[in-house]
N, C-alpha and C positions, 0 to 999 in steps of 0.2 A: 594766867590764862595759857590754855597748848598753844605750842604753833601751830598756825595755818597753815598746812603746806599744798607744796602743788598737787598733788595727790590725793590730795582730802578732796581740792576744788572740783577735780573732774571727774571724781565719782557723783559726785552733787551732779555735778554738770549733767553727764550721763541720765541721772535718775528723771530730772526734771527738765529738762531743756533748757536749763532757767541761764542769762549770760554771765558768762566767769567773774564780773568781778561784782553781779548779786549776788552770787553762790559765795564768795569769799568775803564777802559783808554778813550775810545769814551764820555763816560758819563764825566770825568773828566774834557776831553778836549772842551766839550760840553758845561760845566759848566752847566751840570743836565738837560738839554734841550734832552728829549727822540728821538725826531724825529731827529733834526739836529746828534745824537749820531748813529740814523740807516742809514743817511748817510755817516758817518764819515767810520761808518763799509762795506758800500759798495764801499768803493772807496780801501779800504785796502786790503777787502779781497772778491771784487769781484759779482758773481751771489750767496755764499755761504749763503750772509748773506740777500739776499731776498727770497731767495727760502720757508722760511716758516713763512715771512710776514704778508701772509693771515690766519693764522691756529687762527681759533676762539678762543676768549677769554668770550665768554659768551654763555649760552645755550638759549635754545628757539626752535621755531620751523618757518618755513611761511608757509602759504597758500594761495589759489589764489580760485577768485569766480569767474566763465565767462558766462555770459548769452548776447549770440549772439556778437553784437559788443562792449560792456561793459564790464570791470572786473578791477578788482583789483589785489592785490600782496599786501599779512602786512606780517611784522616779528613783532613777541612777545616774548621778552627774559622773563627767567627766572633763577634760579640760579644752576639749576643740571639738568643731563640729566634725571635724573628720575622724575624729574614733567613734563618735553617735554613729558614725553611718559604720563601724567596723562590724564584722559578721561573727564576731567573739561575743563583741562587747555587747549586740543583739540581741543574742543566745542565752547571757548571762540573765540581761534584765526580765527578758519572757520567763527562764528557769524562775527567777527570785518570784515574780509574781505567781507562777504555778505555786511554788512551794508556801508562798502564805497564804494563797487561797485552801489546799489541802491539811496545811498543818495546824494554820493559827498561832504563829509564833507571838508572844505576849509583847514583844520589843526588837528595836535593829539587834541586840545580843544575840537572843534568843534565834533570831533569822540568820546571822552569821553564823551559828553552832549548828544549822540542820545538815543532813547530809547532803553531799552534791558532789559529781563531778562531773568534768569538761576541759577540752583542750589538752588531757594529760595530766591535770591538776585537780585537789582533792585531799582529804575525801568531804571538806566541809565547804558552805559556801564562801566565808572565809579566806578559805585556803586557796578556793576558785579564786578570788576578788587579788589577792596578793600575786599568785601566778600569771595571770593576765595583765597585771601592772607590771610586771617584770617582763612579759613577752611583748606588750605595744607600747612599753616605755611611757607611761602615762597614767597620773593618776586617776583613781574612779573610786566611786565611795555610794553605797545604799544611802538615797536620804529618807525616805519614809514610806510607809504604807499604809493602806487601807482595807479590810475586812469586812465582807457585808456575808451574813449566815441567818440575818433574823427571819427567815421564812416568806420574804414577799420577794417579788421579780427583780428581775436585775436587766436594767440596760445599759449595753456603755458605749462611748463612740470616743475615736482615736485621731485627732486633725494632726494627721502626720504620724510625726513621733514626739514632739514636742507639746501636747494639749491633750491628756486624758480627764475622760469622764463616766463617772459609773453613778447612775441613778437606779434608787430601789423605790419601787413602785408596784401598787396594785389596781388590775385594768387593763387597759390597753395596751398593746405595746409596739405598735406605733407611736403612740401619742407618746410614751416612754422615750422614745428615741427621739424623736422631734425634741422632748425636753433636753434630754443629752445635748443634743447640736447645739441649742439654744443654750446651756450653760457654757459650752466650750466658746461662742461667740460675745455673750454679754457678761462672762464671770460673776455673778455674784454672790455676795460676800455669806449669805443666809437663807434658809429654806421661809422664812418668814420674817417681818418686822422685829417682833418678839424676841429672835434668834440672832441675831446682829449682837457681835462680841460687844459687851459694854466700853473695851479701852479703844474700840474704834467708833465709838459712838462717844465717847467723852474728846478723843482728837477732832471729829465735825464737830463738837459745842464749839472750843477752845478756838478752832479755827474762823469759825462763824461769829463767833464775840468779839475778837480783835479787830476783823475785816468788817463788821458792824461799828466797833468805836473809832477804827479809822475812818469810816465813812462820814461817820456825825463830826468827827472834825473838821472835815475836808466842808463837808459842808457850811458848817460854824467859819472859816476860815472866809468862805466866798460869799458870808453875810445872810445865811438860810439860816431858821428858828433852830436852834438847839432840839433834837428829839428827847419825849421825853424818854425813863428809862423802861417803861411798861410797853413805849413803839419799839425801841431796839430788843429788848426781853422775846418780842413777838418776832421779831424780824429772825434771831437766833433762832428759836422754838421751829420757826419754819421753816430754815434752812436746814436743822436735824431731821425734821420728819420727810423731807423733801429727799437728803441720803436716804432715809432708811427704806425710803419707796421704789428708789434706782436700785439698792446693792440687796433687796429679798426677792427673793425668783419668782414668788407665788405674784406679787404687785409689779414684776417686770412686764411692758408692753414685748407679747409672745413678738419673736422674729419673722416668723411668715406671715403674721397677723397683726399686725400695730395699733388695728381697732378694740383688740382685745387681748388683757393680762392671762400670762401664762395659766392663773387660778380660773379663770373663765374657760380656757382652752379647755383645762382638766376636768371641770366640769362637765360641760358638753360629750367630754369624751366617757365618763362617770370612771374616772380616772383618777387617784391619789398617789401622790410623792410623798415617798417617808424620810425621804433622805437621799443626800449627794453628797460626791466629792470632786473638785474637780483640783488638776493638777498641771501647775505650767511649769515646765521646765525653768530650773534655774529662780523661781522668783523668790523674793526676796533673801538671795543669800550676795554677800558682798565678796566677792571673789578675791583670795587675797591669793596674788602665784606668787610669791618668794614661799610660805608655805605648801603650796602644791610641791613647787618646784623641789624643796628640799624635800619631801616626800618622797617624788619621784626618782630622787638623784639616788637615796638610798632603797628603797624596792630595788632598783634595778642593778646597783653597787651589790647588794645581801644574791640575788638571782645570779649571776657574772657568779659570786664567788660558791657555789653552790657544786 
């Protein structure tokens, strides 16, 4: 089995709030497997230990570029809040998002090889992304984009710099942006039930069937009838369909409206969403800085000797 180390525990720690020596029990039992350890921890101790799941582990900022029915959405991390706010490093992220909304790069290669300059550096974006690691000493790296050109509207809305969202939609476009808000506030995970990735919908079974056989024991323990396996079967089944009705936008209770699902809102408004993306800064990537670091040390060592 790996070791546990302190390092393992307080990323755990971080992810879930969960107390250090659960997180170092999950990890043990886990035999050092991070993911299977956050859900060891949700099954034990419940909504406690997703609740700050999502809280970013890297900085960066997105933006979004929309010219009529085309645009884009990139996230560009970097390693401190205080180069997000740099007026370079700004510059860069708007440029990349201009540049795949006009070009349609097929992949991050393909967007590193377009042309660009800025700051002096040049002439690819690239070459921009390396120059500027060499000027504010700090790594920064493209993590991904979005493309929307299928012919129906675009709306996107920006919480900050850290929360983009671009909804393609036919109708309203009010009601468009309304939806916007409302993904960058309730995230979720699919434009429909149907849509919901299968390996997060096999992690709610998995989750819900353990925290269901623990239950019936717990119960069995304190001298309550044994459930049969057709009650816990149900109890499972309806805890999956229960996620899938929280994390699909269409069955989410609208934000300005609690009495009525976003698909009702839509309605009314005779309004259809084709699709969204929404993007938070930094999620799910585990921040490792000895490799930033060593990144950094040399960008800036190759720049010096230039």
């Amino acid at each position: 089995m790996p070791a546990i180390t302190a390092s393992m525990v307080a990323e755990l720690r971080a992810k879930t709030d969960a107390p250090m020596m659960e997180c170092k029990k999950a990890l043990t039992e886990a035999d050092g497997d991070a993911a299977r350890a956050e859900e060891i921890l949700r099954v034990k101790l419940g909504s406690k230990a997703s609740k700050a799941a999502s809280r970013i582990t890297a900085e960066g900022v997105v933006a979004a570029a929309v010219n009529g029915s085309t645009g884009a959405l990139v996230e560009v991390n970097c390693e401190t809040d205080f180069v997000s706010k740099n007026e370079s490093f700004l510059a860069f992220t708007q440029a990349a998002a201009r540049l795949v909304a006009e070009h349609n790069p097929a992949d991050l290669a393909a967007l590193s090889a377009l042309p660009h300059a800025q700051d002096g550096f040049g002439p690819t974006v690239e070459d921009v992304r390396k120059g500027l690691i060499g000027k504010i000493g700090e790594n920064m790296a493209i993590r991904r984009f979005k493309r929307y050109a299928g012919g129906g509207h675009l709306a996107s809305y920006l919480h900050g710099t850290r929360i983009g969202v671009l909804v393609e939609f036919k109708g309203d476009e009010v009601a468009a942006k309304d939806v916007a808000m409302h993904v960058a506030a309730m995230k979720p995970k699919a434009l429909a039930t149907g849509d919901v990735p299968v390996a997060l919908i096999e992690v709610e079974r998995r989750v819900a069937a353990e925290k269901a056989a623990e239950d019936a024991a717990t119960a069995v323990a304190a001298g309550k009838p044994a459930q049969s396996a057709e009650i816990v079967a149900k109890r499972v089944e309806g805890s999956v369909q229960k996620f899938l009705k929280e994390v699909s936008l269409l069955n989410q209770a609208f934000v300005k409206n609690d009495k009525q699902t976003v698909e009702q809102m839509l309605k009314e408004k005779a309004t259809q969403v084709l699709g969204f993306t929404l993007y938070v800064v930094g999620e799910g990537i585990e921040k490792k800085v000895d490799d930033f670091a060593a990144e950094v040390a040399a960008q800036v060592a190759a720049a010096k000797a230039q």
